[in-house]
Jmol script that loads the backbone (N, CA, C; Angstrom):
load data "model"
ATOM      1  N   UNK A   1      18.194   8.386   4.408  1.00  0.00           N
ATOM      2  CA  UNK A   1      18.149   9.713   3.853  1.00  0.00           C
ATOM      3  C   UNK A   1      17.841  10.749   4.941  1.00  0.00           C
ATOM      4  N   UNK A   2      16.539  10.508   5.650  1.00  0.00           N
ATOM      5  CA  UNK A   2      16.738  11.137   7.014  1.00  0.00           C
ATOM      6  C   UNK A   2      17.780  11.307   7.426  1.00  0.00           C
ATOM      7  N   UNK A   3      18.689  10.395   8.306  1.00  0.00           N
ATOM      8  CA  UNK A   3      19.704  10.675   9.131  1.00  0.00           C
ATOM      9  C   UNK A   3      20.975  11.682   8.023  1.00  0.00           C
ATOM     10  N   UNK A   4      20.448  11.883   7.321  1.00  0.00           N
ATOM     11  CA  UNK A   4      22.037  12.725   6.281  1.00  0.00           C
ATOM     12  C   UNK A   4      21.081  13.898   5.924  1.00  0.00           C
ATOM     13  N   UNK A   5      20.251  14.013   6.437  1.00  0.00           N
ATOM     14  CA  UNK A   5      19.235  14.964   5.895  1.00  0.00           C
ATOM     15  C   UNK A   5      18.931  15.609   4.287  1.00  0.00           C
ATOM     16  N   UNK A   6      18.835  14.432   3.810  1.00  0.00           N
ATOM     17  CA  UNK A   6      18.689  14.745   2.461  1.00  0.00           C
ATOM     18  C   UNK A   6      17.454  14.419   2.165  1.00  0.00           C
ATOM     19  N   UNK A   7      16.606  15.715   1.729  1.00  0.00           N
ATOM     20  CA  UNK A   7      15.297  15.712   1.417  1.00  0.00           C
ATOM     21  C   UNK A   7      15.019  16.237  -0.151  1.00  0.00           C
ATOM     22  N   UNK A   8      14.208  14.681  -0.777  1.00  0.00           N
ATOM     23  CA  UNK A   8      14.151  14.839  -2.148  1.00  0.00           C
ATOM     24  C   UNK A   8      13.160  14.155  -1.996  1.00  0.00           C
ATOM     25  N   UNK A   9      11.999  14.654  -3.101  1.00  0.00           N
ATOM     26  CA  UNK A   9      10.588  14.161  -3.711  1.00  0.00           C
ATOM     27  C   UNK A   9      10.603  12.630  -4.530  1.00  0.00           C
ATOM     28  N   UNK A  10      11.585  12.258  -4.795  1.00  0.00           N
ATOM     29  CA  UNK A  10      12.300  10.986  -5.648  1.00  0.00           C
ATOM     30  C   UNK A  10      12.063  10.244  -4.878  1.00  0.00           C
ATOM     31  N   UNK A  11      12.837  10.215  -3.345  1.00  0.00           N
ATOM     32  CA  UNK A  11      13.353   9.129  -2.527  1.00  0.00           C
ATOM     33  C   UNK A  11      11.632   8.988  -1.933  1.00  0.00           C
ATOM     34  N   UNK A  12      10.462   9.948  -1.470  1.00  0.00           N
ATOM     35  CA  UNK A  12       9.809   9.806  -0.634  1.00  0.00           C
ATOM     36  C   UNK A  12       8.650   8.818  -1.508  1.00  0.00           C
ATOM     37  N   UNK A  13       9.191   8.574  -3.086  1.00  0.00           N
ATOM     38  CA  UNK A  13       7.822   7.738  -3.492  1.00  0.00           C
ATOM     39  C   UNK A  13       8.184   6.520  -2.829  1.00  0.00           C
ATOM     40  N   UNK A  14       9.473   5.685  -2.468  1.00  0.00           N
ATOM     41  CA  UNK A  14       9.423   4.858  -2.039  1.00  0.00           C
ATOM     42  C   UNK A  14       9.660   4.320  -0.283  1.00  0.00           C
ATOM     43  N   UNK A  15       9.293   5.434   0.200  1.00  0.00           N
ATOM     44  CA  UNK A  15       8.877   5.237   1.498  1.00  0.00           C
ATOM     45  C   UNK A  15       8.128   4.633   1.985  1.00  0.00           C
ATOM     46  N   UNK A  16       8.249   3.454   2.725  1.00  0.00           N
ATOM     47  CA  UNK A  16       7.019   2.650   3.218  1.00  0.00           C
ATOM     48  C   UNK A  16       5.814   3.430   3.751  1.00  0.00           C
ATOM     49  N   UNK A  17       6.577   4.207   4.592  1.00  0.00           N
ATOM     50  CA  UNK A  17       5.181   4.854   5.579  1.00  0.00           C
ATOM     51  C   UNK A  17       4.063   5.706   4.082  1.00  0.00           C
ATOM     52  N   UNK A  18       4.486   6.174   3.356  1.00  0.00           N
ATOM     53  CA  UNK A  18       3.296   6.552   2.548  1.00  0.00           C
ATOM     54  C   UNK A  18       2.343   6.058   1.884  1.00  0.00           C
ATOM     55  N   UNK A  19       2.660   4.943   1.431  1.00  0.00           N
ATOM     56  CA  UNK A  19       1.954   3.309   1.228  1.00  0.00           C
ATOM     57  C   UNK A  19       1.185   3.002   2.556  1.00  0.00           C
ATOM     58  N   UNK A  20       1.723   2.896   3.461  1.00  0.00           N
ATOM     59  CA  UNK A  20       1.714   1.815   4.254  1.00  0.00           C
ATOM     60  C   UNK A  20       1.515   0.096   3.923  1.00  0.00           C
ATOM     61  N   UNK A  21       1.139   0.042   3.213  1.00  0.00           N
ATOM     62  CA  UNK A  21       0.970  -1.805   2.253  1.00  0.00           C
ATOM     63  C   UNK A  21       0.870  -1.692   0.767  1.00  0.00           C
ATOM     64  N   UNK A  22       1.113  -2.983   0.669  1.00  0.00           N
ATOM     65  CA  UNK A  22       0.581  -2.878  -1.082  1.00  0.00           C
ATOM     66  C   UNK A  22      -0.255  -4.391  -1.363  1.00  0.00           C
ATOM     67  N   UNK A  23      -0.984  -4.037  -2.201  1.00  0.00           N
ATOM     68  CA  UNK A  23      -2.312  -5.132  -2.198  1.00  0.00           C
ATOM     69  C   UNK A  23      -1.157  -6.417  -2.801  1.00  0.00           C
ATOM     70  N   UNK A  24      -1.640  -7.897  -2.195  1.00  0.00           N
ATOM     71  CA  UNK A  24      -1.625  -9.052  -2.638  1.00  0.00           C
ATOM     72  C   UNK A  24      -2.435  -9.413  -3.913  1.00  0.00           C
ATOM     73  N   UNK A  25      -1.609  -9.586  -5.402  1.00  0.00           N
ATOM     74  CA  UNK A  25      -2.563 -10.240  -6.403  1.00  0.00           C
ATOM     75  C   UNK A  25      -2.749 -11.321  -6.167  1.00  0.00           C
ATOM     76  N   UNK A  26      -4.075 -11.863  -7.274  1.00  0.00           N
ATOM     77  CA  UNK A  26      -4.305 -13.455  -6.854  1.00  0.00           C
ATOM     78  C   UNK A  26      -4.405 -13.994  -6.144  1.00  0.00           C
ATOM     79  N   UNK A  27      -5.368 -13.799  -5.164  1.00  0.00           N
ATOM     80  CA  UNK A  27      -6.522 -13.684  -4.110  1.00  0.00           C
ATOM     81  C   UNK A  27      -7.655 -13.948  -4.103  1.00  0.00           C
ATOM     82  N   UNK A  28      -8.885 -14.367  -3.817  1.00  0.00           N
ATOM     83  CA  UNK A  28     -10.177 -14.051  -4.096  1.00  0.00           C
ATOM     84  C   UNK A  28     -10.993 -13.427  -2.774  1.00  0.00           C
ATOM     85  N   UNK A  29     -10.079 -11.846  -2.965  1.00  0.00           N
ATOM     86  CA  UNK A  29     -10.255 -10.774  -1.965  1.00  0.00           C
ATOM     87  C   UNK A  29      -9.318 -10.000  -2.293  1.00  0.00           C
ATOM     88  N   UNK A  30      -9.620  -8.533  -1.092  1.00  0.00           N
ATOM     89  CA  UNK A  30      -9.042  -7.849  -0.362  1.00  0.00           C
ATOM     90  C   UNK A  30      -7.908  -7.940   0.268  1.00  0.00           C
ATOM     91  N   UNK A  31      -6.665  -8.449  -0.142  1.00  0.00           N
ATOM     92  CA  UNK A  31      -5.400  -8.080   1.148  1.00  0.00           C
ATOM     93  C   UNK A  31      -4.296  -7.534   1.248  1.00  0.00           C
ATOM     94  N   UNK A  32      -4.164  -6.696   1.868  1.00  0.00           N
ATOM     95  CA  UNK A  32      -3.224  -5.324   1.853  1.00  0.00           C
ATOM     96  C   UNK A  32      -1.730  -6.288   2.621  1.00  0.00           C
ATOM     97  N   UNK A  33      -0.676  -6.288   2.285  1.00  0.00           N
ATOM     98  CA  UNK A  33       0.427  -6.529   3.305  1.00  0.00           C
ATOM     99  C   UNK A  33       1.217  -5.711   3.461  1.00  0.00           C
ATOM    100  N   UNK A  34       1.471  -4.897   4.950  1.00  0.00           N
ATOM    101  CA  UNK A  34       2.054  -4.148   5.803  1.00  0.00           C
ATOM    102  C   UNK A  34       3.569  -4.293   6.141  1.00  0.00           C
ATOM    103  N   UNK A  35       4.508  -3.762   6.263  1.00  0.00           N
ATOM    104  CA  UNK A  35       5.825  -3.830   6.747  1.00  0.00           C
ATOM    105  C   UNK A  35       5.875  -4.409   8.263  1.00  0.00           C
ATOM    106  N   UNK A  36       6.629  -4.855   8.521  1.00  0.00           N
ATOM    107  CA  UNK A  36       6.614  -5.613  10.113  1.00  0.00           C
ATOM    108  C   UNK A  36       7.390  -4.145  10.688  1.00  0.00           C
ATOM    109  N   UNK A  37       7.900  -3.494  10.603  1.00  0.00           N
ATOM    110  CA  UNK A  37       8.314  -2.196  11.354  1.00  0.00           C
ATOM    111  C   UNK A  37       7.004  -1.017  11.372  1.00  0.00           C
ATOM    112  N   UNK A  38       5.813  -0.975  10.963  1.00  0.00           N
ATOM    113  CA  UNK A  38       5.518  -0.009  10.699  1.00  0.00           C
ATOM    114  C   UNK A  38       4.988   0.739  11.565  1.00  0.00           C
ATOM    115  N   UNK A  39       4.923   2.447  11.675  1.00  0.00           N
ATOM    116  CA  UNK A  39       4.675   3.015  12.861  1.00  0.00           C
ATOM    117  C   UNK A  39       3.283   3.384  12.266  1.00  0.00           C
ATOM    118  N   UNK A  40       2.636   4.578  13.071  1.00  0.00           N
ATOM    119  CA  UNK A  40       1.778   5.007  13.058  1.00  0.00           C
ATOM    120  C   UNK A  40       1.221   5.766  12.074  1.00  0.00           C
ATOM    121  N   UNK A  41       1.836   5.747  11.074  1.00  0.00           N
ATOM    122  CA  UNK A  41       1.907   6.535  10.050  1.00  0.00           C
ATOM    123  C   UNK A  41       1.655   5.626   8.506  1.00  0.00           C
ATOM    124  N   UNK A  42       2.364   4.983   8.963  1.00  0.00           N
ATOM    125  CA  UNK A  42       2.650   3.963   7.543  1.00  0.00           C
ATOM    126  C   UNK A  42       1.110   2.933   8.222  1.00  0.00           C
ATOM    127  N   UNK A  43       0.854   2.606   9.449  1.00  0.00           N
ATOM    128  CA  UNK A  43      -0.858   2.168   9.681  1.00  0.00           C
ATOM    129  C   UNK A  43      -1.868   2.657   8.947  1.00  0.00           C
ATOM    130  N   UNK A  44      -2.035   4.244   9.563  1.00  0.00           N
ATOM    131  CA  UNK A  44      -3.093   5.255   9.115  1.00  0.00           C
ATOM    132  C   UNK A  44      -3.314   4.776   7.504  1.00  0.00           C
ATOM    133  N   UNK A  45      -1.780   5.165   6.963  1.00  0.00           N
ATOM    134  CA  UNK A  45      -1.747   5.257   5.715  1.00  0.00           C
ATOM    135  C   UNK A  45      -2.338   3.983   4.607  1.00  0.00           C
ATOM    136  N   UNK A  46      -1.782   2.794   5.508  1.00  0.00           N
ATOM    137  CA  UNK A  46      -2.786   1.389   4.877  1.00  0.00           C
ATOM    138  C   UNK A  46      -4.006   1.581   5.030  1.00  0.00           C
ATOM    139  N   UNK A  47      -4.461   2.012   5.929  1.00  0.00           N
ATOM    140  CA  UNK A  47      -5.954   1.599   6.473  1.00  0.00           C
ATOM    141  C   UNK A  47      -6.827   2.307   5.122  1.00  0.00           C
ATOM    142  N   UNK A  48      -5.966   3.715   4.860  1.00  0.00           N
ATOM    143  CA  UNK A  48      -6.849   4.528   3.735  1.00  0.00           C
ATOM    144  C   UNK A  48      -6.461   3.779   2.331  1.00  0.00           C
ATOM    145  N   UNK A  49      -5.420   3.195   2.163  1.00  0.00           N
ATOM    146  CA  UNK A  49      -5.098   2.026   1.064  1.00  0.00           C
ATOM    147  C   UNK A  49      -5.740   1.157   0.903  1.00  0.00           C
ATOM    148  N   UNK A  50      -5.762   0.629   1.889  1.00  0.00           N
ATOM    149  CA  UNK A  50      -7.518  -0.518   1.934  1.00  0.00           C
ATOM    150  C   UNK A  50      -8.268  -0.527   1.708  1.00  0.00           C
ATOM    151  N   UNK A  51      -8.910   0.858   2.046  1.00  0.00           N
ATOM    152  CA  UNK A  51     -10.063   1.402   1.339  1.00  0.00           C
ATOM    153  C   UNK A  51     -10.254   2.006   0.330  1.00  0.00           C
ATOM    154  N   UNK A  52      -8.973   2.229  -0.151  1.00  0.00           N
ATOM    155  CA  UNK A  52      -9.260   2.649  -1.500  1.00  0.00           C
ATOM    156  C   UNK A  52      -9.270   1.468  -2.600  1.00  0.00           C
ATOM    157  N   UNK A  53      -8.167   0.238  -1.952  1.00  0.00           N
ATOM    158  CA  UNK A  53      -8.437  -0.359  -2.963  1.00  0.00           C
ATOM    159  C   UNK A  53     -10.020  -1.586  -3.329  1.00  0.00           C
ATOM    160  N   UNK A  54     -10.451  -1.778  -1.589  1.00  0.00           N
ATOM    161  CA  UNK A  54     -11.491  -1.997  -1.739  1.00  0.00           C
ATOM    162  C   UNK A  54     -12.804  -1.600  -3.064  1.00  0.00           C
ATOM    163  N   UNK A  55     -12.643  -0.212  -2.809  1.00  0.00           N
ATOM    164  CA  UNK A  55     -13.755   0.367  -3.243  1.00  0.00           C
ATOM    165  C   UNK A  55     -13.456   0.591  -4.709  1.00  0.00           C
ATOM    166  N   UNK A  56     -12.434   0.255  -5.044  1.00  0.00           N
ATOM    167  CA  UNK A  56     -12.126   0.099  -7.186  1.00  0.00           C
ATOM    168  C   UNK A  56     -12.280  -1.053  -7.150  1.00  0.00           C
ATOM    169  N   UNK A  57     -12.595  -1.955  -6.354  1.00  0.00           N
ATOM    170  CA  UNK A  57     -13.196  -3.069  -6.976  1.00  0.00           C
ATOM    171  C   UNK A  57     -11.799  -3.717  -7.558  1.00  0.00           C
ATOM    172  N   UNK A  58     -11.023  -3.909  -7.264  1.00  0.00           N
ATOM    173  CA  UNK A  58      -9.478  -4.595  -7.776  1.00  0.00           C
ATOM    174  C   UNK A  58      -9.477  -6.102  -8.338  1.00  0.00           C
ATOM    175  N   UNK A  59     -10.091  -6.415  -6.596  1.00  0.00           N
ATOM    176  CA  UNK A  59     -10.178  -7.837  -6.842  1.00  0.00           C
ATOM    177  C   UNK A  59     -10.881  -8.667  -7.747  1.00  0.00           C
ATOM    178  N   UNK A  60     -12.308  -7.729  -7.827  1.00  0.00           N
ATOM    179  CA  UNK A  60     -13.591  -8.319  -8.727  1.00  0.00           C
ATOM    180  C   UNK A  60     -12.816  -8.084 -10.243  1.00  0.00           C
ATOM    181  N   UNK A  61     -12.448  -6.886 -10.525  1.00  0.00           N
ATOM    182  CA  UNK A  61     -12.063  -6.470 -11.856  1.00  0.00           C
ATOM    183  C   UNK A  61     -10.874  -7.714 -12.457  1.00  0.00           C
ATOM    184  N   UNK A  62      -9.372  -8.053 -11.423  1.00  0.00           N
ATOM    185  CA  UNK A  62      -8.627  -9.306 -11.419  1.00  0.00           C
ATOM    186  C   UNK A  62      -9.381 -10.124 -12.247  1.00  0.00           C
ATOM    187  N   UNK A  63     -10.439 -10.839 -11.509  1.00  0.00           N
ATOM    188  CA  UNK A  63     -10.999 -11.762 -11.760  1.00  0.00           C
ATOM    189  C   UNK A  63     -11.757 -11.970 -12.632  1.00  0.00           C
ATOM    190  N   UNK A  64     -12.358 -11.279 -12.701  1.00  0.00           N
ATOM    191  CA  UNK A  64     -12.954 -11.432 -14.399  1.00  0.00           C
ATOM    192  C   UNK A  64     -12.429 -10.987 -15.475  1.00  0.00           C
ATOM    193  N   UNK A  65     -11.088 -10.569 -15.363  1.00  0.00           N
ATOM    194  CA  UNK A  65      -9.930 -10.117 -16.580  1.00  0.00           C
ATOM    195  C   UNK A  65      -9.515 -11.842 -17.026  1.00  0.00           C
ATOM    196  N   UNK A  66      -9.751 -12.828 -15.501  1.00  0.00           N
ATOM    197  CA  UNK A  66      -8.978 -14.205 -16.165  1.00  0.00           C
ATOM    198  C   UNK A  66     -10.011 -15.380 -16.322  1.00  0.00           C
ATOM    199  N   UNK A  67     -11.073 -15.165 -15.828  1.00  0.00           N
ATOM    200  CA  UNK A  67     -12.195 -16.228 -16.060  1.00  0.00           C
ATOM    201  C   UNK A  67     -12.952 -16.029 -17.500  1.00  0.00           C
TER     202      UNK A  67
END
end "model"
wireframe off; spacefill off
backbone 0.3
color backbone group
C-alpha cells in the first residue's frame, strides 16, 4: 500500500509494525511473538504490548477461566 501510496485507516489496523507481536495463548506465562522482519518500530511497539499485556494479567485470568 505504501509503494502505490494509498493511505487508508482500514489497511493500517493490520500493519505489523503497530502491533509489533501478538500474545501466544496457552502458556503458563507471558509471550509476545514478533515478525522475523521487524524494524524499529514494530520493536518499540511490542515492547509496550508486553507490557500491557503483562499488566491485565492475561495469562493469570486464561487460567483460571479453565481450571
Amino acid at each position: 500500500m505504501k509503494m502505490r501510496g494509498i493511505k487508508d485507516e482500514y489497511f493500517d489496523r493490520f500493519n505489523y509494525e503497530n502491533y509489533g507481536g501478538t500474545p501466544i495463548l496457552g502458556v503458563k506465562g507471558n509471550v509476545i511473538i514478533g515478525h522475523g522482519i521487524s524494524n524499529e518500530i514494530a520493536v518499540k511497539n511490542m515492547i509496550i504490548h508486553s507490557f500491557d499485556v503483562a499488566k491485565s494479567g492475561l495469562s493469570t485470568r486464561i487460567s483460571e477461566a479453565f481450571n
